[in-house]
MMTF fields as JSON, N, C-alpha, C and O atoms, coordinates in Angstrom:
{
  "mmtfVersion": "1.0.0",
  "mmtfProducer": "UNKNOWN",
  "numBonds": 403,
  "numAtoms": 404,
  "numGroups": 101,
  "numChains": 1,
  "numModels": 1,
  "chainsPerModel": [1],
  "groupsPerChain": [101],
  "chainIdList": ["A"],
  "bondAtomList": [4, 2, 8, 6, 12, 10, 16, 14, 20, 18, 24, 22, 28, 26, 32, 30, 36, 34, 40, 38, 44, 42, 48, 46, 52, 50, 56, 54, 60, 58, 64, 62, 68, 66, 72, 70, 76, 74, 80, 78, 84, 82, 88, 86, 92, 90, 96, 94, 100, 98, 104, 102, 108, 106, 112, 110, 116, 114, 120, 118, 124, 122, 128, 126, 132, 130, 136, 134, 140, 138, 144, 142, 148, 146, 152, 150, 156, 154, 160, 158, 164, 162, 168, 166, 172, 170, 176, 174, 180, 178, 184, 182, 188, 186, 192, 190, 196, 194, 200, 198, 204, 202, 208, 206, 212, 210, 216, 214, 220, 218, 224, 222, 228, 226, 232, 230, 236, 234, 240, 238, 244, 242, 248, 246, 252, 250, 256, 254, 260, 258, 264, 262, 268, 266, 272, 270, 276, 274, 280, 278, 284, 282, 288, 286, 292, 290, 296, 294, 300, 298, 304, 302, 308, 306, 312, 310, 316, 314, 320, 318, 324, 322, 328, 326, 332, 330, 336, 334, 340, 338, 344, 342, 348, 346, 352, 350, 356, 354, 360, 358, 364, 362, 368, 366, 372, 370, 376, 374, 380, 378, 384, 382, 388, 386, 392, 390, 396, 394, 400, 398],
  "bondOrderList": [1, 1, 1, 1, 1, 1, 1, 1, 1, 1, 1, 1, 1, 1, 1, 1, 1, 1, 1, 1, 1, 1, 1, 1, 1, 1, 1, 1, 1, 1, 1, 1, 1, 1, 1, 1, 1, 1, 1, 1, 1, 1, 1, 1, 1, 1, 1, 1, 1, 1, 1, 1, 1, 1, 1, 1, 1, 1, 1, 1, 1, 1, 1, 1, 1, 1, 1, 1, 1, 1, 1, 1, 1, 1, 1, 1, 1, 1, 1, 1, 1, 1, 1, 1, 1, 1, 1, 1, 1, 1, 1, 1, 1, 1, 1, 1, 1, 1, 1, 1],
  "groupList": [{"groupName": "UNK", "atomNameList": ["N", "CA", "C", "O"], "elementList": ["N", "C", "C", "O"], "formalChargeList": [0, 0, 0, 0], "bondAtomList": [1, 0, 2, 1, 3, 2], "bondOrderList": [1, 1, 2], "singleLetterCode": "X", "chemCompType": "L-PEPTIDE LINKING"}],
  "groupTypeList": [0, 0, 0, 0, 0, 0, 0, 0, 0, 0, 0, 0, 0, 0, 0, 0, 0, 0, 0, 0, 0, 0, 0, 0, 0, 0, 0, 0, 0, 0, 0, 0, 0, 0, 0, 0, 0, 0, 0, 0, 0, 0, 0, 0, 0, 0, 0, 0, 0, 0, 0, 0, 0, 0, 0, 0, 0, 0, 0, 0, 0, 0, 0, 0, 0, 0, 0, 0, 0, 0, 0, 0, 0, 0, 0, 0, 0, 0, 0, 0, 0, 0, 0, 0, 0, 0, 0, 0, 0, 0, 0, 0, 0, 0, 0, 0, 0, 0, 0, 0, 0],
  "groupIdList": [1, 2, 3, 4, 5, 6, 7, 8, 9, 10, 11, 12, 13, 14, 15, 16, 17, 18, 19, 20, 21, 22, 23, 24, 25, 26, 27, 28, 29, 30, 31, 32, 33, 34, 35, 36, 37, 38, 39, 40, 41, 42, 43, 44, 45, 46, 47, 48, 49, 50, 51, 52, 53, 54, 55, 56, 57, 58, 59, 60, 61, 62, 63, 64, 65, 66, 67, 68, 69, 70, 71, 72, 73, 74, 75, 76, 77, 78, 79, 80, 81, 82, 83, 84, 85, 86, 87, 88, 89, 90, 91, 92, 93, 94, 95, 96, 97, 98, 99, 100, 101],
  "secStructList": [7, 2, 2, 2, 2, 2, 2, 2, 2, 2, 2, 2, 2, 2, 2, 2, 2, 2, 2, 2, 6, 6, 1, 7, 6, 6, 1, 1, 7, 7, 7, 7, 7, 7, 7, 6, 6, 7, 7, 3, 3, 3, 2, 2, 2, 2, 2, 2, 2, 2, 2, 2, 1, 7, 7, 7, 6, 2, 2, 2, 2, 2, 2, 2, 2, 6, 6, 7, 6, 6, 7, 1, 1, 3, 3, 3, 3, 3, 3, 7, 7, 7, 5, 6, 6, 5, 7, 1, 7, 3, 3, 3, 3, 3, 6, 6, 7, 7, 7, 7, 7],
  "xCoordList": [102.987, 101.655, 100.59, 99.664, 100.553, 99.733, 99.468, 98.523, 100.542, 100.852, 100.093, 99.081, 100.21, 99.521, 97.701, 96.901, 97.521, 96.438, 95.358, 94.3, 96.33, 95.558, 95.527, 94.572, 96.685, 96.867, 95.721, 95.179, 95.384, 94.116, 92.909, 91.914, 92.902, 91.864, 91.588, 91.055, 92.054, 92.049, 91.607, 90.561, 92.664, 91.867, 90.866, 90.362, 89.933, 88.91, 88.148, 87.084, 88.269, 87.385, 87.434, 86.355, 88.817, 88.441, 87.273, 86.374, 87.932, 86.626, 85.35, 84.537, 84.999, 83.645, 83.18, 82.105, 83.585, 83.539, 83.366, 82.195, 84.207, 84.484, 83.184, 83.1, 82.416, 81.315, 80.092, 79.005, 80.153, 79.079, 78.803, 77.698, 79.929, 80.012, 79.485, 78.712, 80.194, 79.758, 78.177, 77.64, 77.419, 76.281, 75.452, 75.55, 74.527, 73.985, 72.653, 71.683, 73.005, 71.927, 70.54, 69.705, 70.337, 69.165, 68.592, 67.374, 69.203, 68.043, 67.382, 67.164, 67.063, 66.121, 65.676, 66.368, 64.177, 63.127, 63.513, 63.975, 63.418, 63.396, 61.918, 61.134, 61.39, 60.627, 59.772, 60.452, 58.408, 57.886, 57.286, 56.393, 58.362, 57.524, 58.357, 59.481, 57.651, 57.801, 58.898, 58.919, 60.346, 60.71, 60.357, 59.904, 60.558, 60.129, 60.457, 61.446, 59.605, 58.467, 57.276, 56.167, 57.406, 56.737, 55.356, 55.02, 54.356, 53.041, 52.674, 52.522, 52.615, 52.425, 50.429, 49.299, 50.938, 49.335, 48.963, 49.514, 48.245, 47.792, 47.412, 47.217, 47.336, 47.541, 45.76, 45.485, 44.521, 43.333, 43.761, 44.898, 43.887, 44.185, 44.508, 44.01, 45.508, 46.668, 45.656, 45.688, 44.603, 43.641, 43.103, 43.32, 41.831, 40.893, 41.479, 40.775, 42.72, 43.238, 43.302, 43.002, 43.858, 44.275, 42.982, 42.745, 41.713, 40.375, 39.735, 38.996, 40.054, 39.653, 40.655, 40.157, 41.745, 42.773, 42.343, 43.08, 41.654, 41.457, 42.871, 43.424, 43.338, 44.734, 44.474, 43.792, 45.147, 44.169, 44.805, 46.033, 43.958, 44.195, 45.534, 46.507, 45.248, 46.908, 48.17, 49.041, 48.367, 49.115, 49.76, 50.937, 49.106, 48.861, 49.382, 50.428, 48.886, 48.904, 50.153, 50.808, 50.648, 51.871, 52.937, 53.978, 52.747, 53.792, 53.787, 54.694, 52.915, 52.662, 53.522, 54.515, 53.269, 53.986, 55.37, 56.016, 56.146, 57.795, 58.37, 59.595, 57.66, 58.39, 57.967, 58.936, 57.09, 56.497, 57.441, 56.861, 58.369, 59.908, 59.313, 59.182, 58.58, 57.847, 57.022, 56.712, 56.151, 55.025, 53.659, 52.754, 53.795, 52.728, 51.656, 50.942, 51.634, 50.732, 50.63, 49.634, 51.914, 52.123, 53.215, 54.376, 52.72, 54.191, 54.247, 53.204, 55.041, 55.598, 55.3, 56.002, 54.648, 54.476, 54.686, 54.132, 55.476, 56.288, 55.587, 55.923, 54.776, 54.548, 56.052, 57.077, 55.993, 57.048, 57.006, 56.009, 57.555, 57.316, 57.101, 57.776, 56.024, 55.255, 56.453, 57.182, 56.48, 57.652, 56.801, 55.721, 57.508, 57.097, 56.808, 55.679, 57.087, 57.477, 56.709, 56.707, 56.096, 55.913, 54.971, 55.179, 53.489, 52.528, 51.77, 51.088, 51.779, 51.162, 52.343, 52.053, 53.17, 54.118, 54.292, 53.798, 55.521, 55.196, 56.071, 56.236, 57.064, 58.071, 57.396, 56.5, 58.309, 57.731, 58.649, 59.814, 58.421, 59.498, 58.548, 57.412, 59.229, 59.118, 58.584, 59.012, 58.038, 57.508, 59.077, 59.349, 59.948, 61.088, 62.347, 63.524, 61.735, 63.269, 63.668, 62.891, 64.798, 65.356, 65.812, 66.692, 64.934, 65.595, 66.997, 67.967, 66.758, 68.582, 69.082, 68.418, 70.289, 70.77, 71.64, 72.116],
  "yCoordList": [9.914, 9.611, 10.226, 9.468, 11.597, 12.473, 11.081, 10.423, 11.178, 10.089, 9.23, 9.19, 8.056, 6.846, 7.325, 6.781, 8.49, 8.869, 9.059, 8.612, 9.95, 9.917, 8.976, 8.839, 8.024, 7.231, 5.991, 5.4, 5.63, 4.669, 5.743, 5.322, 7.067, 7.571, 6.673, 5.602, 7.416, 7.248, 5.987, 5.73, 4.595, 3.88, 3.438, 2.75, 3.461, 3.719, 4.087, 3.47, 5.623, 5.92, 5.303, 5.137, 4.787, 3.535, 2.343, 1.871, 2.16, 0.77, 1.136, 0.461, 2.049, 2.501, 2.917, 2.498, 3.255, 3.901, 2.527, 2.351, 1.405, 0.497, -0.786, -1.957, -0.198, -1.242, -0.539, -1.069, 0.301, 1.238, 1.007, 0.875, 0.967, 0.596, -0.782, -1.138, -1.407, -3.353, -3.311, -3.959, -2.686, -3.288, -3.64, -2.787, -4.444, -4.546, -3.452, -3.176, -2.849, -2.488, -2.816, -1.989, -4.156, -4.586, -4.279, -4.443, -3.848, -3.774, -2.609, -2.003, -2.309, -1.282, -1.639, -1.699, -1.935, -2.574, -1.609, -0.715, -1.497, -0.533, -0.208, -1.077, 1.109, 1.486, 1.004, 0.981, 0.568, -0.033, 1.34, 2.064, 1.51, 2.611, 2.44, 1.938, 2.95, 3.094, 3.917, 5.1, 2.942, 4.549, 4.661, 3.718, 6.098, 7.222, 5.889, 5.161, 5.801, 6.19, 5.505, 5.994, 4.284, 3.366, 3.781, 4.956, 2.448, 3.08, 1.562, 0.439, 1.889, 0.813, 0.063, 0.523, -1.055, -1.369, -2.793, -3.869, -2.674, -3.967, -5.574, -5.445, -6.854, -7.443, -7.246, -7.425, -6.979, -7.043, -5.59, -5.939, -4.591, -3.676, -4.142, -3.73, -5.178, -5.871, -6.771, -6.887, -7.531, -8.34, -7.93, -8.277, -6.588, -6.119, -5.16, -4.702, -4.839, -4.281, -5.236, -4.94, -6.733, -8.118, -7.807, -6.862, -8.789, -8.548, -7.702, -8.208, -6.214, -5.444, -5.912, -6.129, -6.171, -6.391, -7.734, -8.324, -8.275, -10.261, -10.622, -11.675, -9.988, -11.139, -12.292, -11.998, -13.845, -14.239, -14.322, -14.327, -14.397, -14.135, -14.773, -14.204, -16.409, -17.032, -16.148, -16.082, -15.375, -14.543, -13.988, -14.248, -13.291, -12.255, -12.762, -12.246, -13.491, -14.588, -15.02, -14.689, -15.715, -15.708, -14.974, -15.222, -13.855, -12.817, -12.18, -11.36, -12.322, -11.794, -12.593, -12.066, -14.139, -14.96, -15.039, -15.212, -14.893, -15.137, -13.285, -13.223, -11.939, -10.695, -10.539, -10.113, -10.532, -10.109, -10.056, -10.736, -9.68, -10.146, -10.205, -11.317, -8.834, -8.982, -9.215, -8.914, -10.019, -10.442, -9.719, -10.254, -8.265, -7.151, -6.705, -5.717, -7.936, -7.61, -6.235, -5.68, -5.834, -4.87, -4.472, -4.393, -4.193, -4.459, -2.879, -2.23, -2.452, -1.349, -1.564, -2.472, -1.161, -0.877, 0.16, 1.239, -0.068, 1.072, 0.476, -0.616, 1.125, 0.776, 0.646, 1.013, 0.19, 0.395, 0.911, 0.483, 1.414, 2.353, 1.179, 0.156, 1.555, 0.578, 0.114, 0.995, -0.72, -0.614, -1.743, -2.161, -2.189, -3.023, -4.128, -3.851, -4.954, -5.87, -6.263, -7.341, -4.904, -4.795, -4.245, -3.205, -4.372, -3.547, -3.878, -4.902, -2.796, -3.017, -3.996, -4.633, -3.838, -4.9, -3.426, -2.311, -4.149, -3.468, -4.07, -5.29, -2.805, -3.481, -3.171, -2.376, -4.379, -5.237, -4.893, -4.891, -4.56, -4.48, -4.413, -3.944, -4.937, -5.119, -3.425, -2.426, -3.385, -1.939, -1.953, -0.752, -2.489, -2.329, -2.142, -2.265, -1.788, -1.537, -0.382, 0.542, -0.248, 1.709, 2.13, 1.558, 3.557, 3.865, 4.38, 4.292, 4.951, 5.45, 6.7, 7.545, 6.416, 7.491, 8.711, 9.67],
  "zCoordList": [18.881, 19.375, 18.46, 18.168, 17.904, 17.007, 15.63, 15.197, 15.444, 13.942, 14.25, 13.55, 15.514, 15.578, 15.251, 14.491, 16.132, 16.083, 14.696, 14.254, 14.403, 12.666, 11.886, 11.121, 11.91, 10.97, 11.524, 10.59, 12.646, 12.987, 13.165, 13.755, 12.72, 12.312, 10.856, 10.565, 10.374, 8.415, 8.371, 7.775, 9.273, 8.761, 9.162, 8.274, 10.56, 10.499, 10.148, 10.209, 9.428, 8.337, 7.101, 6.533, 6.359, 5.595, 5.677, 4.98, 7.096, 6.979, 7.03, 6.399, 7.637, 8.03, 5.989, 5.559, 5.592, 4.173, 3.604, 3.266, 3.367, 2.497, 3.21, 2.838, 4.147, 4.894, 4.559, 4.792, 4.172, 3.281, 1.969, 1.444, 1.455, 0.058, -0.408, -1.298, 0.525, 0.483, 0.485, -0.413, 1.308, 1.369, 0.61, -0.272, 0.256, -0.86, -1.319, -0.614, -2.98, -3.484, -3.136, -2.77, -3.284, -3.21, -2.108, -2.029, -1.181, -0.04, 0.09, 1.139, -1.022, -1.52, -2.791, -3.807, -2.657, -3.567, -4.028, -3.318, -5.592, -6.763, -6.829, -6.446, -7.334, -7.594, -8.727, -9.752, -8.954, -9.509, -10.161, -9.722, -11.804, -12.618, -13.747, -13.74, -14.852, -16.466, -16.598, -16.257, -17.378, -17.976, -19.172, -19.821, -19.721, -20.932, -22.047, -21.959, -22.875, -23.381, -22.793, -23.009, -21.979, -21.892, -21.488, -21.336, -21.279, -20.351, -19.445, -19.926, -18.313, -17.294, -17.489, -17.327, -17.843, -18.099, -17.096, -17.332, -16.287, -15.745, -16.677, -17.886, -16.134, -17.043, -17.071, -18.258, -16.355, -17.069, -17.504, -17.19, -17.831, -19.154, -20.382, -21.43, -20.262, -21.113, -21.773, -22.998, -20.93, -21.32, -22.384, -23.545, -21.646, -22.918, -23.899, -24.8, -23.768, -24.849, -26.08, -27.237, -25.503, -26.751, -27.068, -27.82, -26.373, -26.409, -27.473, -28.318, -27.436, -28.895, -29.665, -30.769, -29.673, -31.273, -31.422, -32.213, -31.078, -31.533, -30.716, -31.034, -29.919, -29.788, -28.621, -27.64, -28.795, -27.445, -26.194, -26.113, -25.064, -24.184, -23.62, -23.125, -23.887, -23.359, -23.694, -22.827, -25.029, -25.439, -24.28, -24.03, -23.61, -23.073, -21.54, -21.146, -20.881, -19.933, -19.849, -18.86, -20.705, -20.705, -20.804, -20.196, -21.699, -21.577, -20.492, -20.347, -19.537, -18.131, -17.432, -16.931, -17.26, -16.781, -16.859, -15.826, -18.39, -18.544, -18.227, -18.121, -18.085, -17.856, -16.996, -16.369, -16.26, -15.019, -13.766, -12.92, -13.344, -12.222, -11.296, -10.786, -10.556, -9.503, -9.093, -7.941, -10.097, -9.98, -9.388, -8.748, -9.822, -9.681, -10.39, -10.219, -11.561, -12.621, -13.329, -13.794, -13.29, -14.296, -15.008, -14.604, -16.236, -17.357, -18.033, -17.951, -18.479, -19.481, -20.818, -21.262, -21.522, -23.161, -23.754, -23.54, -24.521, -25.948, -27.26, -27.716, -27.726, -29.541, -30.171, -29.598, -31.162, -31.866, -33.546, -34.128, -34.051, -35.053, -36.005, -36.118, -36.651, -37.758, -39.203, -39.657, -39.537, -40.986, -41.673, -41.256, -42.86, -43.946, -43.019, -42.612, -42.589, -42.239, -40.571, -39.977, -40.153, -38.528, -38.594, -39.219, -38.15, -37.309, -36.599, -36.645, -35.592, -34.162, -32.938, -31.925, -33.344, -32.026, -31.121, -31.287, -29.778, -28.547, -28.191, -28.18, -27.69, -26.376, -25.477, -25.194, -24.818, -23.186, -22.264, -22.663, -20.988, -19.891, -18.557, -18.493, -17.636, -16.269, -15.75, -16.328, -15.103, -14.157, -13.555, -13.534, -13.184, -12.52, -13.255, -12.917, -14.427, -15.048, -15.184, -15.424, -15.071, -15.154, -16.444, -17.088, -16.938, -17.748, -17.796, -17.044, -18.954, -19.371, -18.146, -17.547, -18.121, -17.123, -17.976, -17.367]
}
């Protein structure tokens, strides 16, 4: 009788454990923030920033439009180190993306 006991303990605590596990991630909105190095800029930030560099606005508009996931009007910017070939570009990322662990 002891035996039956524990042993439909355990697996009860199996299932209870393995129905925990299942549930989905997602049902927890991720936090809408920059990781390191980035800097979270609104898209009118994003605007008059193009605005002083001459860049034009559709630019801008659109790159809002195709990264934007959550549609919060705000994106992550990293400069990227200047070379022959490169200056002034900028990685792009979602406010919802996680950095490195």
């Amino acid at each position: 009788m002891r035996v039956t006991r524990i042993l439909f303990l355990s697996l009860a605590t199996a299932i209870v454990v393995l129905a925990f596990a299942a549930t989905p991630s997602g049902a927890i909105k991720p936090k809408a923030n920059c990781p390191p190095p980035f800097e979270k800029l609104t898209l009118q930030q994003a605007l008059d920033l193009a605005e002083q560099q001459g860049v034009p606005e559709t630019l801008v508009i659109e790159l809002f439009a195709v990264t934007d996931n959550n549609s919060d009007e705000n994106l992550c910017f990293a400069p990227l180190p200047d070379t022959k070939n490169r200056v002034g570009f900028f990685n792009v990322v979602d406010d919802t993306a996680e950095g490195p662990r």
